[in-house]
SEGULO-196163 format. One record per atom (N, C-alpha, C, O, CB): residue number from 1; z, x, y. Coordinates in steps of 0.05 Angstrom, whole numbers, plus 32768, in hexadecimal, padded with zeros to 4 digits. Glycine has a CB too. Layout:
residues N
+------+------+------+------+
| resi |   zz |   xx |   yy |
+------+------+------+------+
|  NUM |    Z |    X |    Y |
...
+------+------+------+------+
This chain:
residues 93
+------+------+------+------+
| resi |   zz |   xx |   yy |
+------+------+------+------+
|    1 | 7957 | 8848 | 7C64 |
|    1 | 794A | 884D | 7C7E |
|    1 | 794D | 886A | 7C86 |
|    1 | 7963 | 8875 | 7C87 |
|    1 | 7954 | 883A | 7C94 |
|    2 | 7933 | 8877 | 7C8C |
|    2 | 793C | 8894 | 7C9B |
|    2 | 7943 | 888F | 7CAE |
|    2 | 793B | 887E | 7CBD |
|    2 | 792B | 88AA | 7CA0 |
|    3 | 795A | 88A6 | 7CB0 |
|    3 | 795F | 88AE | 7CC6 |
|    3 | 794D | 88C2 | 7CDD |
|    3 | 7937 | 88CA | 7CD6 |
|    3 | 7971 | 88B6 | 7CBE |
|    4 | 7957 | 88C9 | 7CFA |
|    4 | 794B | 88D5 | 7D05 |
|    4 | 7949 | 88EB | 7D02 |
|    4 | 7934 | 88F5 | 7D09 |
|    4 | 794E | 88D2 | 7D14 |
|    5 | 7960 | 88FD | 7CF5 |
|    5 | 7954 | 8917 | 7CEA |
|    5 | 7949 | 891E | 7CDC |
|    5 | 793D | 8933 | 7CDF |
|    5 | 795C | 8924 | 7CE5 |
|    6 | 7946 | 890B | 7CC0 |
|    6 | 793E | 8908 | 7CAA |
|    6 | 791F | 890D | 7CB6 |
|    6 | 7911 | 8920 | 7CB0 |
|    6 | 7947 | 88ED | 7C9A |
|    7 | 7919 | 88FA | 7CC9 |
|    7 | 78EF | 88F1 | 7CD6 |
|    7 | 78F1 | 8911 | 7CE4 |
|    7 | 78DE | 8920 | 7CDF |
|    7 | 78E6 | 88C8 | 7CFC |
|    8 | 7904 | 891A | 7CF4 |
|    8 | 78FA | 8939 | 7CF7 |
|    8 | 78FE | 894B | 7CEB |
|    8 | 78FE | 8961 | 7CF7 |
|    8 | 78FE | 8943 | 7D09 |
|    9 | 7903 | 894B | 7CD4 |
|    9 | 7901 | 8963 | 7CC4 |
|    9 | 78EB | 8958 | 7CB1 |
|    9 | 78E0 | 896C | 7CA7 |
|    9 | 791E | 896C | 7CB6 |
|   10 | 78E6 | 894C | 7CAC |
|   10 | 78C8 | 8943 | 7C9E |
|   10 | 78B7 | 893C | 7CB0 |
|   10 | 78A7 | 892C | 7CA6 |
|   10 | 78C8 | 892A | 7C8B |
|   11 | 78AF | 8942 | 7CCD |
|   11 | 7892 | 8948 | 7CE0 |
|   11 | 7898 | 8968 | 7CE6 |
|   11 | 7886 | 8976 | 7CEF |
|   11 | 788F | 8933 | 7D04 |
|   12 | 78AF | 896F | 7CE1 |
|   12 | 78AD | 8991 | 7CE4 |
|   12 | 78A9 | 8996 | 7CC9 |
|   12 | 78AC | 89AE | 7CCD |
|   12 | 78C9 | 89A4 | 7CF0 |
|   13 | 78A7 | 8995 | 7CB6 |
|   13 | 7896 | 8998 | 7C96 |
|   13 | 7883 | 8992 | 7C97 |
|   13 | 7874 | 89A4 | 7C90 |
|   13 | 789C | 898B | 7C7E |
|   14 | 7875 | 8976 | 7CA0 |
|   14 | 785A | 8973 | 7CA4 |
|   14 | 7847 | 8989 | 7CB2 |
|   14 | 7835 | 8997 | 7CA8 |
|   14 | 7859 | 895C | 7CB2 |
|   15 | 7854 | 8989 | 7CD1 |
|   15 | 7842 | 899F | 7CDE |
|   15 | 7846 | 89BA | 7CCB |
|   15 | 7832 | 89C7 | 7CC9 |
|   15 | 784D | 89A6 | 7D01 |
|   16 | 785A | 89C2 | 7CC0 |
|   16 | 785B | 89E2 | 7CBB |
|   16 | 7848 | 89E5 | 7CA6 |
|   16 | 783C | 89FA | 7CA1 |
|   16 | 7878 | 89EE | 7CB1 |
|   17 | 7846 | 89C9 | 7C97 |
|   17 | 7833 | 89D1 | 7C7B |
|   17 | 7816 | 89C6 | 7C7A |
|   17 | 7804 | 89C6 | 7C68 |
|   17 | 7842 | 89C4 | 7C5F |
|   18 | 7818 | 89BC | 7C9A |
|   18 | 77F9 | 89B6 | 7C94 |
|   18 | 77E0 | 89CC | 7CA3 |
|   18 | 77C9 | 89C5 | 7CAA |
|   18 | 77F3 | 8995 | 7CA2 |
|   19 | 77EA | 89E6 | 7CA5 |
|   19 | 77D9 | 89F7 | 7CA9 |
|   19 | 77CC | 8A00 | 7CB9 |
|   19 | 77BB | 8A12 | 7CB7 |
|   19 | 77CE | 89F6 | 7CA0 |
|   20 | 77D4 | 89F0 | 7CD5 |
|   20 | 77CE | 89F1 | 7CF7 |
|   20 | 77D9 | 8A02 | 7CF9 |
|   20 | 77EE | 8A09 | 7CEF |
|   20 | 77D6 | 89DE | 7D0C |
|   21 | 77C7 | 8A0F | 7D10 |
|   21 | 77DF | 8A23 | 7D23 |
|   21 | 77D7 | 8A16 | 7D36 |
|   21 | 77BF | 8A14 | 7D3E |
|   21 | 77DF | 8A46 | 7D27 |
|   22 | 77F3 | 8A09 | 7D45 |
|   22 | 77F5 | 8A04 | 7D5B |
|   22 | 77F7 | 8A1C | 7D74 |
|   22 | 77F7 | 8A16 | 7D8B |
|   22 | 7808 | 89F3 | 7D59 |
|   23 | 77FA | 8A39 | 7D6A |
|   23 | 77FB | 8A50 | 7D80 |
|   23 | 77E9 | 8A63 | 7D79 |
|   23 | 77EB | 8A7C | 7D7B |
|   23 | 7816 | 8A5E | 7D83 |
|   24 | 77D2 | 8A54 | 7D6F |
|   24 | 77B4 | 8A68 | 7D6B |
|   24 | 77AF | 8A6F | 7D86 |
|   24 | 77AB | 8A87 | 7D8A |
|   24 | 7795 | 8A58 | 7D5D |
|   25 | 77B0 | 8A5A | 7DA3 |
|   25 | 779E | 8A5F | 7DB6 |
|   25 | 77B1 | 8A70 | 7DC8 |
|   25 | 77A9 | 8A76 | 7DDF |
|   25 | 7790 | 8A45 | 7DC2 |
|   26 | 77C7 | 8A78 | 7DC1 |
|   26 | 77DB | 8A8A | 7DCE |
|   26 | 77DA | 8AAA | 7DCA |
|   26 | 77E6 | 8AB2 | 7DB7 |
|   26 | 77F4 | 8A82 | 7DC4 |
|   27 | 77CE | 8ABD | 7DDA |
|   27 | 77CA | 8AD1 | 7DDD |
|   27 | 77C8 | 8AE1 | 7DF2 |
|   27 | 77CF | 8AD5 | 7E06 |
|   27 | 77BF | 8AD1 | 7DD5 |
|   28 | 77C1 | 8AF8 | 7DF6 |
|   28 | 77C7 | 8B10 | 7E0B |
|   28 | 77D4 | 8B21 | 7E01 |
|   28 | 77D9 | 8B1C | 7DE9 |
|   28 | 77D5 | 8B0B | 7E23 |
|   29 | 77E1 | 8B3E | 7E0E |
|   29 | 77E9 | 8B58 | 7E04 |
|   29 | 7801 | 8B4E | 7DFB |
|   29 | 7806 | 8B4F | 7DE3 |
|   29 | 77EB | 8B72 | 7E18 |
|   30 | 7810 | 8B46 | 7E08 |
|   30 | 7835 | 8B37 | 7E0D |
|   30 | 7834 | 8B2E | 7DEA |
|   30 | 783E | 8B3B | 7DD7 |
|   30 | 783A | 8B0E | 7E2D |
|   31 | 7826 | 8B18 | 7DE9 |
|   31 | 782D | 8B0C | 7DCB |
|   31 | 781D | 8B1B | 7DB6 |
|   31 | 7821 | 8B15 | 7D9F |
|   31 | 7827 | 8AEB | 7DC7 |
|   32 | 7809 | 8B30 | 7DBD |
|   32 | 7801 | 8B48 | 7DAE |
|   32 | 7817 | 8B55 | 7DA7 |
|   32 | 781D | 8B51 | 7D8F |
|   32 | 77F0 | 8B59 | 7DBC |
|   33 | 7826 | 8B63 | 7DB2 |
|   33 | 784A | 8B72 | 7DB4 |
|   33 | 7854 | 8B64 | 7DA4 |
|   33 | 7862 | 8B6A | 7D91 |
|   33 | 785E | 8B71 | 7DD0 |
|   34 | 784F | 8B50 | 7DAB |
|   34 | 7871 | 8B3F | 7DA1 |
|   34 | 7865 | 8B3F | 7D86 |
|   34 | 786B | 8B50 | 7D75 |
|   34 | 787D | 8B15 | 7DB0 |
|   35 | 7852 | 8B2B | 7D81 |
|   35 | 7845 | 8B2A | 7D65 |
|   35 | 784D | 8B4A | 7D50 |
|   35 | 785A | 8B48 | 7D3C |
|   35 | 7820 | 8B25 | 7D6D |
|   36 | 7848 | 8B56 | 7D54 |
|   36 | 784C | 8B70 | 7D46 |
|   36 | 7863 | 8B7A | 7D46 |
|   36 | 7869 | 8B8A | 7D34 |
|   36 | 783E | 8B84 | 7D4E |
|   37 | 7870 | 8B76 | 7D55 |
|   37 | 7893 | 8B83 | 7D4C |
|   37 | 78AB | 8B6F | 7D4D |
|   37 | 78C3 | 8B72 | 7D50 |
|   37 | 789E | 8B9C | 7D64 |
|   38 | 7894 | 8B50 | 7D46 |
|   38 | 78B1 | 8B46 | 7D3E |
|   38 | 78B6 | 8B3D | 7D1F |
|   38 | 78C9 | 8B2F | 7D19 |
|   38 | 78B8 | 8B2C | 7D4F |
|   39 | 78A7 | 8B45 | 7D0D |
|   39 | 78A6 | 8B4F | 7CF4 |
|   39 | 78C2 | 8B67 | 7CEC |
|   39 | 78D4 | 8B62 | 7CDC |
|   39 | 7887 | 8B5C | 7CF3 |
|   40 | 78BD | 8B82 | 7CFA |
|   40 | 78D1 | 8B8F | 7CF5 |
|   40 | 78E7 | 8B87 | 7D07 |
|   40 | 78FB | 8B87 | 7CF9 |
|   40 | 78CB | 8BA9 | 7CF4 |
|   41 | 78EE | 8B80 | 7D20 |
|   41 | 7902 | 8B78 | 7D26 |
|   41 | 790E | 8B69 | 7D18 |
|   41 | 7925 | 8B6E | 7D13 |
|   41 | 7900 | 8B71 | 7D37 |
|   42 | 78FB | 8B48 | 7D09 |
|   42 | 7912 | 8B3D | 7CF6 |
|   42 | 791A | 8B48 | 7CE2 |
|   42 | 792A | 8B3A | 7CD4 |
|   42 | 790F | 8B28 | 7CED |
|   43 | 7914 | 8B61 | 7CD8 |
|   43 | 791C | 8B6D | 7CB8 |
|   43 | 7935 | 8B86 | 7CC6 |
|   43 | 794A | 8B8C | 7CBB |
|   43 | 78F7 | 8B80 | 7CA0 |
|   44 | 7930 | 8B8C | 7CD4 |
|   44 | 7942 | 8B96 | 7CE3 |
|   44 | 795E | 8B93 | 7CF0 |
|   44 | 7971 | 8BA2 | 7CF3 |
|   44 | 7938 | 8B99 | 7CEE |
|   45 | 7957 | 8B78 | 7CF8 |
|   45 | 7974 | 8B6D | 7D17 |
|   45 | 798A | 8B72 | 7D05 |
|   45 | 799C | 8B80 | 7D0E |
|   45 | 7978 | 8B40 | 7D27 |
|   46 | 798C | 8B6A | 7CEB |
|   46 | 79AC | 8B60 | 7CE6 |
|   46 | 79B7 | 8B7C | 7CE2 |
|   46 | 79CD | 8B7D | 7CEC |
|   46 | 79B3 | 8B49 | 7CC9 |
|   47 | 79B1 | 8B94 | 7CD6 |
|   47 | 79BD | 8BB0 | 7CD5 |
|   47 | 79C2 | 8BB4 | 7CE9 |
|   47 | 79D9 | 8BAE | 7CF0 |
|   47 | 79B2 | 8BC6 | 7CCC |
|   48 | 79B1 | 8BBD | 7CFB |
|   48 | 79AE | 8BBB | 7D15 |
|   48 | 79CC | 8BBD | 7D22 |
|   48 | 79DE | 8BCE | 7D29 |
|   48 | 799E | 8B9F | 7D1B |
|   49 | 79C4 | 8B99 | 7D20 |
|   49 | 79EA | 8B96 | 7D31 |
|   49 | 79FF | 8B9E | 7D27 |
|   49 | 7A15 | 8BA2 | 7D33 |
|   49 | 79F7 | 8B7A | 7D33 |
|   50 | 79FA | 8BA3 | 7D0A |
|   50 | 7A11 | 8BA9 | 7CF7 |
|   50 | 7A1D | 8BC8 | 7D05 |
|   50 | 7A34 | 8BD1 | 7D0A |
|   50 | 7A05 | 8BAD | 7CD2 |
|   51 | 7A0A | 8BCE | 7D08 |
|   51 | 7A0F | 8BF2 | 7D1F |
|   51 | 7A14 | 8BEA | 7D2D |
|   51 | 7A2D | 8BE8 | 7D30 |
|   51 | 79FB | 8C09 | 7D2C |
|   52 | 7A03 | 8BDF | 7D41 |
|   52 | 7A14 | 8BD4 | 7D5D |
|   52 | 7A37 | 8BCC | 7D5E |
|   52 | 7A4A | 8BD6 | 7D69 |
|   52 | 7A05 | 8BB5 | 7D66 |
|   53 | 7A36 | 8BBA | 7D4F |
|   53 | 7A56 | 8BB0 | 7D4B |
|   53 | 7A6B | 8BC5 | 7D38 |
|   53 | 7A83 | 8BC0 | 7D34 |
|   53 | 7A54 | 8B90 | 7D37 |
|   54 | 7A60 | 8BD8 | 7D30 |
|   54 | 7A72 | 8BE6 | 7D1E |
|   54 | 7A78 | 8C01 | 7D39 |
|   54 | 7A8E | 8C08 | 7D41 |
|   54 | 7A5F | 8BF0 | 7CFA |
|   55 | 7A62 | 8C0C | 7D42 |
|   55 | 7A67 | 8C22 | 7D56 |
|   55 | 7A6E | 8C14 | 7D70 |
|   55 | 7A7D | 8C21 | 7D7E |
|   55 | 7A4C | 8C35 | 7D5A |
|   56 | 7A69 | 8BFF | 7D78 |
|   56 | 7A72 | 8BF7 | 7D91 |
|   56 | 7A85 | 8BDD | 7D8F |
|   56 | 7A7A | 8BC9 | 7D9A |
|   56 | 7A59 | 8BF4 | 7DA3 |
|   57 | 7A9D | 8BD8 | 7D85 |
|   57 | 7AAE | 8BD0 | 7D7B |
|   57 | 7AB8 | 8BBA | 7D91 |
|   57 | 7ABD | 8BA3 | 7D88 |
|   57 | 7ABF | 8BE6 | 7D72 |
|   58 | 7ABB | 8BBE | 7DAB |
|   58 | 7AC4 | 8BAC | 7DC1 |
|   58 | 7AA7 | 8B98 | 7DCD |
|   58 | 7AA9 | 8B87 | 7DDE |
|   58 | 7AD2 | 8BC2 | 7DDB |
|   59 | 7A94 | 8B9D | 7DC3 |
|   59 | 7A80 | 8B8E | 7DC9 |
|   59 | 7A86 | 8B6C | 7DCA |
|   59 | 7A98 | 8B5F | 7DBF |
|   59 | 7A6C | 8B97 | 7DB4 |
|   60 | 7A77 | 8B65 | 7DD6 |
|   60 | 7A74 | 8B43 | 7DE1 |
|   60 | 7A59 | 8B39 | 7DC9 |
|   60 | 7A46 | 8B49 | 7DC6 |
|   60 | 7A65 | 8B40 | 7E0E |
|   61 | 7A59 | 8B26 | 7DBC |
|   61 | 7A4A | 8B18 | 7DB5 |
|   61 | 7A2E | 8B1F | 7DC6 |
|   61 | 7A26 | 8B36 | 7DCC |
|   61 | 7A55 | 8AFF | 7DB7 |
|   62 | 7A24 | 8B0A | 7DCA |
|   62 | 7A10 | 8B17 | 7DE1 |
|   62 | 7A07 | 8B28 | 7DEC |
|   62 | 79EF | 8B2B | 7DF0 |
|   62 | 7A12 | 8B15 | 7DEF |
|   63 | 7A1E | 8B3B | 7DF4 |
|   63 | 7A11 | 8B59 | 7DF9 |
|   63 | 7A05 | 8B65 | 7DE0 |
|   63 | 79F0 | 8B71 | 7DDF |
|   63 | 7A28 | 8B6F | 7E03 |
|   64 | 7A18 | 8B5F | 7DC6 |
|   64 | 7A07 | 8B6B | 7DB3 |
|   64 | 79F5 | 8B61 | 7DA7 |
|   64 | 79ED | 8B70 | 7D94 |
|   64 | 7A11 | 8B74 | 7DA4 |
|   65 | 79E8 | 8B49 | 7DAA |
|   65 | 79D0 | 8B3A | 7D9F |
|   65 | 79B7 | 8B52 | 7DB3 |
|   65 | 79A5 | 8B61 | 7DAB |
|   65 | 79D1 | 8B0F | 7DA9 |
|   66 | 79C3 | 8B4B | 7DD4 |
|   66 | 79B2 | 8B5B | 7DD9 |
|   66 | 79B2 | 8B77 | 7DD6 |
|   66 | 799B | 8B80 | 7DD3 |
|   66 | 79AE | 8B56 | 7DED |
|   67 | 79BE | 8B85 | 7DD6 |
|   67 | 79BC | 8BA2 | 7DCB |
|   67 | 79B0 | 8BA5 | 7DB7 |
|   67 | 79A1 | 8BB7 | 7DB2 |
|   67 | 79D2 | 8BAE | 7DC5 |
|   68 | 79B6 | 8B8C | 7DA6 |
|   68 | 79A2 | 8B97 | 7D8A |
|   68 | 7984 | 8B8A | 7D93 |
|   68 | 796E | 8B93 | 7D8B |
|   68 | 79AD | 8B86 | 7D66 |
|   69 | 7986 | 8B7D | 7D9C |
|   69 | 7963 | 8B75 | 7DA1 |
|   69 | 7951 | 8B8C | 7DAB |
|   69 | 7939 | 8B8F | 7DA7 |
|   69 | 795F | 8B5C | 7DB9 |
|   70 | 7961 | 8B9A | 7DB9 |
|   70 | 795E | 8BA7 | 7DCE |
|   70 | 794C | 8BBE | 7DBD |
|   70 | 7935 | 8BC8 | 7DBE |
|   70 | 797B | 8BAF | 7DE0 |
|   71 | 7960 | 8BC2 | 7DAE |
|   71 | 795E | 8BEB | 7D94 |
|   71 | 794C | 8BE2 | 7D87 |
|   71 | 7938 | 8BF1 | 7D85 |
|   71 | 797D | 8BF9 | 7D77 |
|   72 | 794A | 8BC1 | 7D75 |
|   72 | 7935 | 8BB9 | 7D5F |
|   72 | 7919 | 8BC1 | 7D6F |
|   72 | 7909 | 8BD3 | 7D6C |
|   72 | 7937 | 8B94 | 7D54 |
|   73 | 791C | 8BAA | 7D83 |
|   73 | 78FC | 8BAF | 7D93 |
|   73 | 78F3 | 8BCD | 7DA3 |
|   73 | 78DB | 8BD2 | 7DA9 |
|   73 | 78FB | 8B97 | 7DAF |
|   74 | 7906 | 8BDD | 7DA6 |
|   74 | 78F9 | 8BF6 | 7DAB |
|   74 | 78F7 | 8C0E | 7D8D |
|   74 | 78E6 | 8C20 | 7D8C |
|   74 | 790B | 8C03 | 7DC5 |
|   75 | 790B | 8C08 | 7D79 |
|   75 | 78FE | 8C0C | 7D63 |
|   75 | 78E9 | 8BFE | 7D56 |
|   75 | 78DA | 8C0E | 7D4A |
|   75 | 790D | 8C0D | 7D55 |
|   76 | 78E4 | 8BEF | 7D55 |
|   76 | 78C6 | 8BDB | 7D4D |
|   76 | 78B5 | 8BE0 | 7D59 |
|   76 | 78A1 | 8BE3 | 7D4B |
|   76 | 78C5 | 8BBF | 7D4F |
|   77 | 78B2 | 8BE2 | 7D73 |
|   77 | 789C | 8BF6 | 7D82 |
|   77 | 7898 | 8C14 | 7D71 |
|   77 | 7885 | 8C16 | 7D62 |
|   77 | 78A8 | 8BFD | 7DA5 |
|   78 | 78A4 | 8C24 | 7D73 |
|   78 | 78A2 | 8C39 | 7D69 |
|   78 | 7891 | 8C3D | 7D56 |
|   78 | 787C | 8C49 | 7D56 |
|   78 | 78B4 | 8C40 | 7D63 |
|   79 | 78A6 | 8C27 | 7D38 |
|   79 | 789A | 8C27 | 7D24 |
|   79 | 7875 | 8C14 | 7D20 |
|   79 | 7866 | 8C13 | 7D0C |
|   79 | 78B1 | 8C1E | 7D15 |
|   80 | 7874 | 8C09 | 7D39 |
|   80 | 785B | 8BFF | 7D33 |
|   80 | 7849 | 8C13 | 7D45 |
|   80 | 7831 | 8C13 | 7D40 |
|   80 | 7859 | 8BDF | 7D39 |
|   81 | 7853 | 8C25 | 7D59 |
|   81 | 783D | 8C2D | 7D60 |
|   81 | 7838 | 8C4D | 7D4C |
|   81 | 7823 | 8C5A | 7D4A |
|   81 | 783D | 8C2E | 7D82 |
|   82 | 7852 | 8C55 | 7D3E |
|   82 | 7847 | 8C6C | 7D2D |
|   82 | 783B | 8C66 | 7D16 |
|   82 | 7831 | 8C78 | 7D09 |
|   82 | 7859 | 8C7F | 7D26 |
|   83 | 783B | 8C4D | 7D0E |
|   83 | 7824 | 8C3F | 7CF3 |
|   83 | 780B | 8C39 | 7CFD |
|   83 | 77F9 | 8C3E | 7CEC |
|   83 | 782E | 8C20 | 7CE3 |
|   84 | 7801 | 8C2F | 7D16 |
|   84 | 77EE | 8C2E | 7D1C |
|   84 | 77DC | 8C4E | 7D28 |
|   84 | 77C5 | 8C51 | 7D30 |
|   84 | 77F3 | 8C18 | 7D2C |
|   85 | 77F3 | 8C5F | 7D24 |
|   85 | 77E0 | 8C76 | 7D30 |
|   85 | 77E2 | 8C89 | 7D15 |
|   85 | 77DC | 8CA1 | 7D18 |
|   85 | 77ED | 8C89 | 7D52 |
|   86 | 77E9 | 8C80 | 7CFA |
|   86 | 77EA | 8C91 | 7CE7 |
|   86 | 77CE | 8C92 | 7CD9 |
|   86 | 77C5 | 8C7D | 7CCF |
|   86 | 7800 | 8C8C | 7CD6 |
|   87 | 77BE | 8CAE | 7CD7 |
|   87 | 77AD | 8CB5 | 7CCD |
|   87 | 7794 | 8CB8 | 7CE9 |
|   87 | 7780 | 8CC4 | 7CF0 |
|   87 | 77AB | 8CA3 | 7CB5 |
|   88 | 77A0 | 8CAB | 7CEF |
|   88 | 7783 | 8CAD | 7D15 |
|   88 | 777D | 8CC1 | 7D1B |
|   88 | 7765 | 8CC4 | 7D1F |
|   88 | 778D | 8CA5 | 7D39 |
|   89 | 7790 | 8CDC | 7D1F |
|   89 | 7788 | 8CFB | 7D21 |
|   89 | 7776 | 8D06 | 7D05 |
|   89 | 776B | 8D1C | 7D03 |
|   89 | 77A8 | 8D0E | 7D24 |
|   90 | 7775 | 8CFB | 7CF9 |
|   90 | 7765 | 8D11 | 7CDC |
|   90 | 774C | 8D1D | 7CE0 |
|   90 | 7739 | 8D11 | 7CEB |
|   90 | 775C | 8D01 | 7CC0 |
|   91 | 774A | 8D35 | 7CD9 |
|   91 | 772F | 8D3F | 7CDF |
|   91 | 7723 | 8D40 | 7CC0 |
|   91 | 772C | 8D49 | 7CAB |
|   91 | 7730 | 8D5F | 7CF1 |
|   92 | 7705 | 8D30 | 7CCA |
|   92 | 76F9 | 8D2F | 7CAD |
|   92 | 76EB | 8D4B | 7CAE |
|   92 | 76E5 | 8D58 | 7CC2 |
|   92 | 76E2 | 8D14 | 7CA7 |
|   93 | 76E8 | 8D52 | 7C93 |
|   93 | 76DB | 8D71 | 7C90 |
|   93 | 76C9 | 8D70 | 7C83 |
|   93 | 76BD | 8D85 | 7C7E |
|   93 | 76E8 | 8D86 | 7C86 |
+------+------+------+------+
């Protein structure tokens, strides 16, 4: 007999592999942002903290999750808005 975790972890396999997006109809600027820099934020966070926790040594848990969230997402901004503006100035001749 399954169990109850067993039936939810096989309807969270079902939905993931059957090709819905349940957050197609979710949009505006906010999840525009988010959508685009949380790609490099996740390839990012874990060094990240590794600085955080190596230079700031008395840190709290928490403070440094957020500190690093903090540096990823204003580096991830950066890096997405200087890829989106690379080549935009060129003057054709």
């Amino acid at each position: 007999l399954l169990k109850k975790k067993d039936i939810r972890i096989a309807l969270m396999l079902i939905i993931t592999m059957s090709g819905v997006s349940y957050t197609a109809k979710i949009g505006g600027p906010v999840f525009e942002v988010l959508g685009k820099i949380s790609m490099p934020i996740y390839c990012m966070h874990w060094a990240v903290y590794q600085y955080v926790a190596k230079f700031i040594p008395g840190i709290g848990y928490i403070e440094g999750i957020a500190l690093t969230f903090a540096i990823c997402a204003l580096l991830s901004g950066i890096m997405v808005f200087a890829l989106a503006n690379v080549g935009k100035n060129k003057q054709v001749s």
